[in-house]
Wavefront OBJ file of the C-alpha trace (Angstrom):
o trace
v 15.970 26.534 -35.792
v 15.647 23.081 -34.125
v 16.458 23.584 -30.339
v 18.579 20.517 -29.201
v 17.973 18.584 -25.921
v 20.036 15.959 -23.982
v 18.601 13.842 -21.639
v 20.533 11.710 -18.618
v 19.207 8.642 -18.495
v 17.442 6.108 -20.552
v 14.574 5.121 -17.848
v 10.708 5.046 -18.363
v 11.123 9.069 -17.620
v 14.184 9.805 -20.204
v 12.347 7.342 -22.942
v 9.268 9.086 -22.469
v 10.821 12.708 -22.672
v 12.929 11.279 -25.509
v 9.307 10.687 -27.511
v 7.548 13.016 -26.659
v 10.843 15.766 -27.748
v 10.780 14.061 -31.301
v 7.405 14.092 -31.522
v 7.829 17.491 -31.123
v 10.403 18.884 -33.053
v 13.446 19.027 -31.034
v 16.324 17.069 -31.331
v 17.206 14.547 -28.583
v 19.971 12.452 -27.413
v 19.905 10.133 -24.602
v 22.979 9.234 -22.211
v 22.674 5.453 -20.523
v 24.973 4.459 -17.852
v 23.983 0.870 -18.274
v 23.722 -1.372 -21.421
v 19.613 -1.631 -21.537
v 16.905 0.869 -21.346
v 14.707 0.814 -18.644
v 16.161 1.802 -15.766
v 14.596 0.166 -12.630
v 12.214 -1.063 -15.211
v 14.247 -4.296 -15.894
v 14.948 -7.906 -15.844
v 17.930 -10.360 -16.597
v 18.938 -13.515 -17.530
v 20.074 -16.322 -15.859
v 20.561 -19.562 -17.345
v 17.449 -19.762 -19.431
v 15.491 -18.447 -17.132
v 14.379 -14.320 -16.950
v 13.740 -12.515 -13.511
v 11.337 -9.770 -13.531
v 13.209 -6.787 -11.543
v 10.148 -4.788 -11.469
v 6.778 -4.704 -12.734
v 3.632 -6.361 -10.957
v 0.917 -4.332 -12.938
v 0.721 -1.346 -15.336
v -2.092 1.331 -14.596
v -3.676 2.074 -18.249
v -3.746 -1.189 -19.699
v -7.016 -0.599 -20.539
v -9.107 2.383 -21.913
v -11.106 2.717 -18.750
v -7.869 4.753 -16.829
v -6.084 7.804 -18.756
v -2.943 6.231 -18.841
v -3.657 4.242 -21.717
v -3.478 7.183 -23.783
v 0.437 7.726 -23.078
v 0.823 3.806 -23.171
v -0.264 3.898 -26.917
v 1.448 7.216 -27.472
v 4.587 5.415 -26.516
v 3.444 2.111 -28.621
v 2.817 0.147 -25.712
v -0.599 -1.380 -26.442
v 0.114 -1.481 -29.928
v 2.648 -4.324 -29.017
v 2.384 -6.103 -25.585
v -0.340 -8.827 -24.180
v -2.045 -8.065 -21.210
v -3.003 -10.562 -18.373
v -5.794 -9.502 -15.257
v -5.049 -11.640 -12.755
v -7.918 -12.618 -10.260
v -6.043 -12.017 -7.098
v -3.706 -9.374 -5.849
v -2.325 -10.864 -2.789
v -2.680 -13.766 -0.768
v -1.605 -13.117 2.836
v -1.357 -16.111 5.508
v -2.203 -15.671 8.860
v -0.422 -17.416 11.939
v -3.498 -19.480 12.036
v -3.210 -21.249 9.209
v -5.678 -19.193 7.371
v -5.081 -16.804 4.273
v -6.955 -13.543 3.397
v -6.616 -13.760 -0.185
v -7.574 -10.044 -1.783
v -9.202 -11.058 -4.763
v -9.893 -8.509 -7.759
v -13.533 -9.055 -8.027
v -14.827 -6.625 -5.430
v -17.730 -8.938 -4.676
v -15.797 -12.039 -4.281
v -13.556 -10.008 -1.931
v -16.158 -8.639 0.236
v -17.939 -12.006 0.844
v -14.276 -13.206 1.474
v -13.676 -11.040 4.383
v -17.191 -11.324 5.981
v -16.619 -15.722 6.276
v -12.662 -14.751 8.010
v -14.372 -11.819 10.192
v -18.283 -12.021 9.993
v -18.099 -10.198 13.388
v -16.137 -7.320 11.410
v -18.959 -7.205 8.636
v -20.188 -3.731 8.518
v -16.631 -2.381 8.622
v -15.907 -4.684 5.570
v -19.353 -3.515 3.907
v -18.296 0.386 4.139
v -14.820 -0.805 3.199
v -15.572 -2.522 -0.255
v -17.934 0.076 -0.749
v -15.185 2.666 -1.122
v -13.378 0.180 -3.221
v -16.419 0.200 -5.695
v -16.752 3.934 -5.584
v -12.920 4.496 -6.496
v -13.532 2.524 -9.584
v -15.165 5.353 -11.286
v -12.041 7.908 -10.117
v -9.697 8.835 -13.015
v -7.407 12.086 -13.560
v -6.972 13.564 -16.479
v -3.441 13.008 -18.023
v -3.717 15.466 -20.913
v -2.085 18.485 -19.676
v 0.660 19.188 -17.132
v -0.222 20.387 -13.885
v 2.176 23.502 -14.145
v 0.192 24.441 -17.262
v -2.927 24.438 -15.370
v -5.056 27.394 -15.510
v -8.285 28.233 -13.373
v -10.876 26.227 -15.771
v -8.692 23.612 -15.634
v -8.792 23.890 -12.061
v -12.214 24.235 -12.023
v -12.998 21.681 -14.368
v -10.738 19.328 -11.968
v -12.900 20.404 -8.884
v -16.114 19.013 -10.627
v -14.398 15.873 -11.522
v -13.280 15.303 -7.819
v -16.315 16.454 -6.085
v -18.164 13.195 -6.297
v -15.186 11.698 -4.497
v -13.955 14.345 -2.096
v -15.995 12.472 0.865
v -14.011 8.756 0.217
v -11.020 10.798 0.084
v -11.373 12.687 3.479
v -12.567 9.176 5.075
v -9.765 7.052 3.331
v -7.250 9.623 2.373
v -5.221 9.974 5.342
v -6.285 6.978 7.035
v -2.615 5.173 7.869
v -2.286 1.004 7.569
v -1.959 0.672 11.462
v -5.347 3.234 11.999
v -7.172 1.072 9.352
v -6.396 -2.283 11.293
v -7.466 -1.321 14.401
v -11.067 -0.689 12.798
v -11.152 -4.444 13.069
v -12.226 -6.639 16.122
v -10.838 -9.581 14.152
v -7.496 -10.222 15.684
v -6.467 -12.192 12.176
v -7.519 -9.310 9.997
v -5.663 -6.872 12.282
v -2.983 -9.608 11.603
v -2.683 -10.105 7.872
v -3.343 -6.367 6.922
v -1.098 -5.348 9.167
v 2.373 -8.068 9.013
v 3.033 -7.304 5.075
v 3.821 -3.535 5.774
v 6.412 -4.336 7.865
v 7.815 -1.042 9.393
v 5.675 1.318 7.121
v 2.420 0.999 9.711
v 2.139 4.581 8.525
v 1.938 3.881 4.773
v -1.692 5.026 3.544
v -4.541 2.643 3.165
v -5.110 4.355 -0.083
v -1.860 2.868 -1.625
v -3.961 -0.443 -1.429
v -6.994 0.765 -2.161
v -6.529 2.102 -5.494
v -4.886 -0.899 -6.692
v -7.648 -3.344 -5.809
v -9.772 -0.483 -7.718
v -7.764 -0.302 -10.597
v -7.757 -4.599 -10.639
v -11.632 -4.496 -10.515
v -11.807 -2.486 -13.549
v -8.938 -4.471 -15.180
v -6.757 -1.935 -16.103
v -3.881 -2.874 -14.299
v -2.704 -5.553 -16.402
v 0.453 -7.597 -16.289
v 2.546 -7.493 -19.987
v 3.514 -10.767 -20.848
v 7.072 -10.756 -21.334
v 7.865 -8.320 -17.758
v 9.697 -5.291 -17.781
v 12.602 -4.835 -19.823
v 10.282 -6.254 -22.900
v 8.642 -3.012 -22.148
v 11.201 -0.790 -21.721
v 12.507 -2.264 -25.367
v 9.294 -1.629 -26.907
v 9.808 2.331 -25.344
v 12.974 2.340 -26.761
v 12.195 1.209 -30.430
v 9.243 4.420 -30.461
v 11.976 6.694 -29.462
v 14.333 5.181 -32.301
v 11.757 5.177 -34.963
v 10.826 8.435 -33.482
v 14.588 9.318 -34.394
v 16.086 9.455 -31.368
v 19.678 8.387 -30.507
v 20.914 6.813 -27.085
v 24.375 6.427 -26.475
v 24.539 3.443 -24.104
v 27.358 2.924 -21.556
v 28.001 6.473 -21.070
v 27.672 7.360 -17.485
v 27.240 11.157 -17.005
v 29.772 12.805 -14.566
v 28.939 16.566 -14.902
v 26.154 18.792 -16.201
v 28.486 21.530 -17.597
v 26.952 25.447 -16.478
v 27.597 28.629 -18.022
v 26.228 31.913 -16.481
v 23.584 30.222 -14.361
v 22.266 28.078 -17.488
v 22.712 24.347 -18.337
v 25.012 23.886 -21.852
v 26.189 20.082 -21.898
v 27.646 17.012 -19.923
v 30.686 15.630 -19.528
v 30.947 11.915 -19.430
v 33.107 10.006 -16.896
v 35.442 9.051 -20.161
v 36.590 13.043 -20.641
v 33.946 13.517 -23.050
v 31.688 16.735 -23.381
v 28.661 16.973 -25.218
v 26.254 20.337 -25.713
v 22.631 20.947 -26.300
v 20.626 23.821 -25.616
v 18.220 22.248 -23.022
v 19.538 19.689 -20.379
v 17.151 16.631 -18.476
v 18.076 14.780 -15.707
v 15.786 11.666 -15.474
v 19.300 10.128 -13.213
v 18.948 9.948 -9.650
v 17.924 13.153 -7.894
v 20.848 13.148 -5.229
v 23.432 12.066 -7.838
v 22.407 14.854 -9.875
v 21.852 17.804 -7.784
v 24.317 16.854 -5.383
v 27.386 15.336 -7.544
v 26.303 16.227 -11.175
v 25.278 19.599 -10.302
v 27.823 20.170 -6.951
v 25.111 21.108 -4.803
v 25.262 24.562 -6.375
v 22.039 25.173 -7.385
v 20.167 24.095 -3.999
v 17.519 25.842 -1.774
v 16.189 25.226 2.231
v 13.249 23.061 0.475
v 15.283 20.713 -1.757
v 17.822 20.159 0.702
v 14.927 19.285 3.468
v 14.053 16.949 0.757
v 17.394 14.803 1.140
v 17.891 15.247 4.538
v 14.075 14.915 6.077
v 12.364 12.816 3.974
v 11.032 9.245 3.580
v 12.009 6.511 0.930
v 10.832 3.485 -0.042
v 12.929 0.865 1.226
v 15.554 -1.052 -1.161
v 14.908 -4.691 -1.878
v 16.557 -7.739 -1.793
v 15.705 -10.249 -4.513
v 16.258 -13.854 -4.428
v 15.513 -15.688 -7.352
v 14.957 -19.497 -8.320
v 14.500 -20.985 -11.727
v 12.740 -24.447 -10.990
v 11.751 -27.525 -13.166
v 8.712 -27.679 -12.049
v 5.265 -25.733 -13.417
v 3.152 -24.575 -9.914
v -0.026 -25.048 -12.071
v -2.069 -25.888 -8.605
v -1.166 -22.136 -7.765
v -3.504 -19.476 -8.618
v -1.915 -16.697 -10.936
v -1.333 -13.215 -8.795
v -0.056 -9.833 -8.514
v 1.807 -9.735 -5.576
v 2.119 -13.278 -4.764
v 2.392 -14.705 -1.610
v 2.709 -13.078 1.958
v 4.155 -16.376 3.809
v 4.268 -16.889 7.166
v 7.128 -18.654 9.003
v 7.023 -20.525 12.413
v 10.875 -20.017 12.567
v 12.091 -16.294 11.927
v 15.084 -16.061 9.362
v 17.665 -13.115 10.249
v 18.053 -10.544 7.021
v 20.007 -7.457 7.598
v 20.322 -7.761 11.171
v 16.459 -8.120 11.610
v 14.353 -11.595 12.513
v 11.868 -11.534 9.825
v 8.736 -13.935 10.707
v 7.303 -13.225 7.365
v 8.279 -13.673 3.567
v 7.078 -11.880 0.163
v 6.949 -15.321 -2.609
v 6.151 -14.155 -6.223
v 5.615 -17.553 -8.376
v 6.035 -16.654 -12.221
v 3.748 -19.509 -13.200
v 1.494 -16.846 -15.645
v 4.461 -15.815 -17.866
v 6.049 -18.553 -20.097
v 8.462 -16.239 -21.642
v 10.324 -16.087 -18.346
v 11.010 -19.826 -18.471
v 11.769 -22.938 -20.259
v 8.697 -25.006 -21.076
v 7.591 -26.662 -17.780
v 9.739 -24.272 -15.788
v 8.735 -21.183 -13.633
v 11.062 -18.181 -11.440
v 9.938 -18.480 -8.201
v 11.521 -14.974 -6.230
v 11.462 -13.647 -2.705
v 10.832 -9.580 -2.841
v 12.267 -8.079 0.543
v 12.548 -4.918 1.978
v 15.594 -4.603 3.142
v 18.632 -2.191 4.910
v 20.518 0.056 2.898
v 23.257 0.967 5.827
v 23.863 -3.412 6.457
v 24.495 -4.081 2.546
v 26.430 -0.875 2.169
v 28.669 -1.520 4.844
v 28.902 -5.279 3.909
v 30.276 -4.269 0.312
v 33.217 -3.347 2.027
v 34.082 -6.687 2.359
v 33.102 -8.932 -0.562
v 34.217 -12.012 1.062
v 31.648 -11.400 3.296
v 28.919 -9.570 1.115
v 29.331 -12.794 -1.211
v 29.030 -15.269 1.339
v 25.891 -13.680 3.103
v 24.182 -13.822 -0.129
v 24.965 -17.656 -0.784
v 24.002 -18.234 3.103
v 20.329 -16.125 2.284
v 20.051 -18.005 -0.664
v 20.506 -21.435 0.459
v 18.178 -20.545 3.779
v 15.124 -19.241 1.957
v 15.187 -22.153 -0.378
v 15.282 -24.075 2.571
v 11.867 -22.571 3.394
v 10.633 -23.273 0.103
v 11.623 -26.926 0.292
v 9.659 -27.623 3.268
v 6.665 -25.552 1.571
v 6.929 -27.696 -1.665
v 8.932 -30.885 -1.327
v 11.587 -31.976 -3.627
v 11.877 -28.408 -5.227
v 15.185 -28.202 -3.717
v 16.076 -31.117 -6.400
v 14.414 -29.034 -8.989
v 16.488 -25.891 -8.851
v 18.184 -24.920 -12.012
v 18.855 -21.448 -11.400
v 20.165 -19.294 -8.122
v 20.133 -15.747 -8.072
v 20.501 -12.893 -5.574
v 20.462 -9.071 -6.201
v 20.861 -6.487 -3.464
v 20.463 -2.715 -2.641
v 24.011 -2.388 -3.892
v 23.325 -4.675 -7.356
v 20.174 -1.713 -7.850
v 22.961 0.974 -7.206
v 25.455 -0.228 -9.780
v 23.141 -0.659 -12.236
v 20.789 2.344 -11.709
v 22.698 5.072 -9.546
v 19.220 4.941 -7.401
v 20.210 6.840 -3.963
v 20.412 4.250 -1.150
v 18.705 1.787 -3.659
v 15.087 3.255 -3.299
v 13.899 1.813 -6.254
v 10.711 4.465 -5.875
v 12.104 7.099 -4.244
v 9.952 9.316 -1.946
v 7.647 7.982 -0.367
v 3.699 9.425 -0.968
v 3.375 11.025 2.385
v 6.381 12.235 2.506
v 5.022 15.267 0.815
v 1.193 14.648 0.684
v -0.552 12.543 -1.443
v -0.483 13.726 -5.067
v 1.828 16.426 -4.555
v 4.763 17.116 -7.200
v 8.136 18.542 -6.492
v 9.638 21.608 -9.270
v 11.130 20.127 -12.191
v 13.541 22.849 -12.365
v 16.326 24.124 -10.069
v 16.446 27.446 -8.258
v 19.071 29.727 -10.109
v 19.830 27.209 -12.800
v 18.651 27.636 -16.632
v 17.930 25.207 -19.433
v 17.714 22.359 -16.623
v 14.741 20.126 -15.902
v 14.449 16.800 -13.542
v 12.028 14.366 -14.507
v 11.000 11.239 -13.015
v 10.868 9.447 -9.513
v 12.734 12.127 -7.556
v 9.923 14.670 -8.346
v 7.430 12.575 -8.420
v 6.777 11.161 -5.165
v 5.485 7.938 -5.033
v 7.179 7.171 -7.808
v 6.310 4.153 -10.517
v 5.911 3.766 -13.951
v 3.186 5.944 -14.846
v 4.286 9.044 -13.196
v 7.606 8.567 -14.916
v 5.941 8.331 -18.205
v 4.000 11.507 -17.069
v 7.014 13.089 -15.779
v 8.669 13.102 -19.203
v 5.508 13.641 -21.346
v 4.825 16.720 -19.032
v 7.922 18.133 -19.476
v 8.218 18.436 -23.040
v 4.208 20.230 -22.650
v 5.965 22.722 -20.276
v 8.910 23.363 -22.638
v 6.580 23.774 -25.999
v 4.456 26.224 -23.968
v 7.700 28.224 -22.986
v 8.598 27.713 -26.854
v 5.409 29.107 -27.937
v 5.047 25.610 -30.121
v 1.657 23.857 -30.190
v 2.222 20.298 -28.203
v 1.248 17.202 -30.385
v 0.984 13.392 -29.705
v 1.318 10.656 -32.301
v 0.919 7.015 -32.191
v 2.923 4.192 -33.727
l 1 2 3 4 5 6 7 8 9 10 11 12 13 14 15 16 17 18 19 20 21 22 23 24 25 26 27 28 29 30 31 32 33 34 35 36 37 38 39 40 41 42 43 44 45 46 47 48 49 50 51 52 53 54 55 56 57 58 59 60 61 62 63 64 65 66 67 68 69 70 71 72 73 74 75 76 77 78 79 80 81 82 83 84 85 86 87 88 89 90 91 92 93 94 95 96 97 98 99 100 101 102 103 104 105 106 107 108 109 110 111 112 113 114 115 116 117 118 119 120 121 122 123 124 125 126 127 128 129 130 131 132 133 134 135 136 137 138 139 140 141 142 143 144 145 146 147 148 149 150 151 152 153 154 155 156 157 158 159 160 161 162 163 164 165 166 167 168 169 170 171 172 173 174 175 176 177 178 179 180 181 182 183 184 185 186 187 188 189 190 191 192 193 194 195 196 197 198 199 200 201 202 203 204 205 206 207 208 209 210 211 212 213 214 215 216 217 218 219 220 221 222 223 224 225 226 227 228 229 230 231 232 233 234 235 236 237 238 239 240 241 242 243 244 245 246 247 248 249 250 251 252 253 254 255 256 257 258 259 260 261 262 263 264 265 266 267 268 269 270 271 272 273 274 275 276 277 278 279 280 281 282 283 284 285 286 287 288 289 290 291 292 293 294 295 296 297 298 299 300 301 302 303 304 305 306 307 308 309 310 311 312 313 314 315 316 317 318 319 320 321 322 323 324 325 326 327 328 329 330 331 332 333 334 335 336 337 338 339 340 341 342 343 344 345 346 347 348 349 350 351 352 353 354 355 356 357 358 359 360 361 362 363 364 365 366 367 368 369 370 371 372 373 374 375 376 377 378 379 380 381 382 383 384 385 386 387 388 389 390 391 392 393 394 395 396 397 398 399 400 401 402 403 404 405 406 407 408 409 410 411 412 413 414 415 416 417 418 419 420 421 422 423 424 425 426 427 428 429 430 431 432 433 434 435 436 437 438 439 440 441 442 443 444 445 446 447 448 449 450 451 452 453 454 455 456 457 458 459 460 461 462 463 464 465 466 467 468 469 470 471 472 473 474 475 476 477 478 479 480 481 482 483 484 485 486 487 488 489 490 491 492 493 494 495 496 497 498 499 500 501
């Protein structure tokens, strides 16, 4: 008999899980709060113009990393055009000068020997790490939980060769790595982006300038929610069902074990296996009524680390920016007058300038957007007021273009398009915790470490996505629900198969 499954959520995670179930031979049924799929992985519309709420680069857009595999399982790379941009990030200096981290490895090292030639051998051992990591991939194929000792093994021998980079990189922090220079500009620029995370792992850089190198980190031309859609219509021809606007209130329990949800409009609906890919808090804590909770998960919410929320301010401009070179992450600028966001005198600014994607545009058009980390508590407790929550965001918005104005003159003519989103526009529309659009951070846990996909006492009940997957992004989340439905054919005694579009 075909075991039914419902799934909260119609993120990267639930979408994947969603495929991966059909593809399988259960029966699933996706509940959306929102109107899209997607999740965090979205954009919107404004005026003609499209801002990108997510998405810089995709690991697996090429053969050479794993990932592509559950890319064109999900009919990813069947559909979407992928772009390898020459430079990551572009990071000024109060100098004057820029380090700009450019994807070819040997462009980059040469870079960072003419800014610091006194810092050369550091920058030598540096890049050489970079090149190494190019040849590190894990395997994707089979859940971790499923694991066995040749498995184990087999991963051993596949690490080996890069155990030393790790113990020499690994742990290494941001602020640790800096001081390895005697260049007070490169102790500068690698430093200022990080803002308060000094303690973030060098690693988290390092593996994207790898990944960039090899080209398989691609941007899809279109952004995020063009993804998401293309998710979406696998899980539909898959024969899948998602009922959108239907926020989930309650996972209904019976003796210990997981039989249904009721939505906030009264309604109940039963299956025989229930996944949360919804917030973690919102569903053990609210969904859930803490019931099913042990010493570990609740050190979780109380002790750990999340990525910050963001602010986005967006700008659709008549104009092209075809003298700027196409990028990742943009632009770190740096400001000779500090603007105040959140309470805090920022002296630096995160520019992303859209000028590589005409299908977020008008012809001869581009989104310019500022990408800030930001203060849950100040927008939280500014919501109360939305007199004041509304007029803080017109004040941001008219200071930071402003900045751009005096950056590139006249643009303040050329604006067709004003938008702001806060922590609490990523709450409404997601239900993310606090508006961590990641989650946990990395080394919050330890890098690579998972947390249980199941909850202590509780039956039929499975969490995928960000909140046990620290780190988070869109790869694990894909994992997270591809895994899942591995783990549940094993417990079926079902042989797990994969199909592309």
């Amino acid at each position: 008999m075909q075991k039914s499954m419902i799934i909260i959520g119609a993120g990267i995670a639930g979408l994947s899980a969603g495929c991966y179930g059909q593809m399988n031979g259960y029966s699933t049924r996706i509940f959306e709060m929102h109107t899209t799929p997607g999740g965090v992985c979205t954009s919107w519309k404004r005026k003609g113009y499209t801002i990108d709420g997510c998405m810089h680069w995709l690991v697996g857009s090429s053969p050479a990393n794993s990932f592509y595999r559950i890319w064109e399982e999900l009919g990813i790379m069947q559909k979407h055009t992928f772009i390898d941009h020459e430079e990551y990030w572009s990071i000024e200096g109060s100098n004057g000068k820029s380090l700009v981290l450019y994807a070819d490895l040997g462009r980059l090292e040469s870079h960072m020997k003419e800014l610091a030639p006194e810092d050369s051998d550091f920058i030598a051992d540096f890049t050489k790490g970079l090149r190494k990591l190019n040849g590190f991939d894990m395997p994707v194929d089979k859940a971790p939980e499923l694991t066995n000792i040749f498995d184990k093994v087999k991963m051993l021998f596949m690490i080996l060769p890069y155990l030393g980079l790790m113990r020499k990189w690994g742990k290494m922090t941001v602020r640790q790595f800096t001081e390895r220079f005697k260049n007070p500009f490169m102790r500068e620029v690698f430093l200022a982006p990080v803002g308060d995370m000094k303690d973030f792992p060098i690693f988290a850089l390092m593996m994207p300038l790898a990944w960039l190198s090899q080209k398989t980190a691609g941007y899809p031309i279109g952004g995020s929610l063009e993804l998401s859609k293309t998710i979406e219509k696998r899980y539909l021809d898959l024969g899948g069902k998602v009922d959108y606007k239907s926020p989930v209130v309650k996972i209904l329990v019976e003796d210990d074990k997981a039989v249904g949800i009721k939505l906030t409009n009264g309604d109940e609906h039963r299956a025989d296996i229930i996944i949360s890919a919804a917030d973690g808090h919102t569903t053990i804590f609210d969904m859930l009524e803490g019931k099913y909770v042990d010493d570990k998960i609740k050190g979780y919410y109380d002790n750990f680390s999340l990525f910050p929320p963001l602010l986005h301010v967006a700008y659709g401009v008549a104009r092209t920016f075809t003298e700027l070179p196409h990028s990742v992450s943009g632009f770190n600028l740096f400001l000779d007058e500090p603007i105040n966001i959140a309470g805090k005198e920022l002296t630096r600014l995160p520019l992303h300038v859209y000028n590589f994607d005409p299908s977020l545009a008008p012809k001869g058009k581009t989104v310019l957007k500022f990408m800030i980390n930001t203060e849950w508590e100040y927008w939280s407790e500014l919501y109360k007021s939305r007199e004041r929550y509304k007029a803080e965001k017109e004040r941001l918005a008219k200071e930071l273009l402003n900045i751009l104005d005096k950056r590139y003159p006249g643009l303040s003519e050329q604006v067709e398009m004003t938008d702001v989103a806060t922590p609490m526009t990523w709450v409404h529309y997601t239900g993310n915790w606090k508006g961590s659009y990641e989650g946990w951070m990395e080394m919050s846990l330890g890098f690579g470490k998972r947390m249980d996909k199941t909850l202590p006492g509780l039956d039929s009940f499975y969490m995928i996505g960000q909140w046990v997957e620290p780190g988070g992004g869109l790869p694990p989340a894909a994992q997270s629900g591809r895994n899942v439905i591995q783990i549940m054919c094993k417990r079926d005694k079902r042989k797990f198969v994969t199909t592309t579009p």
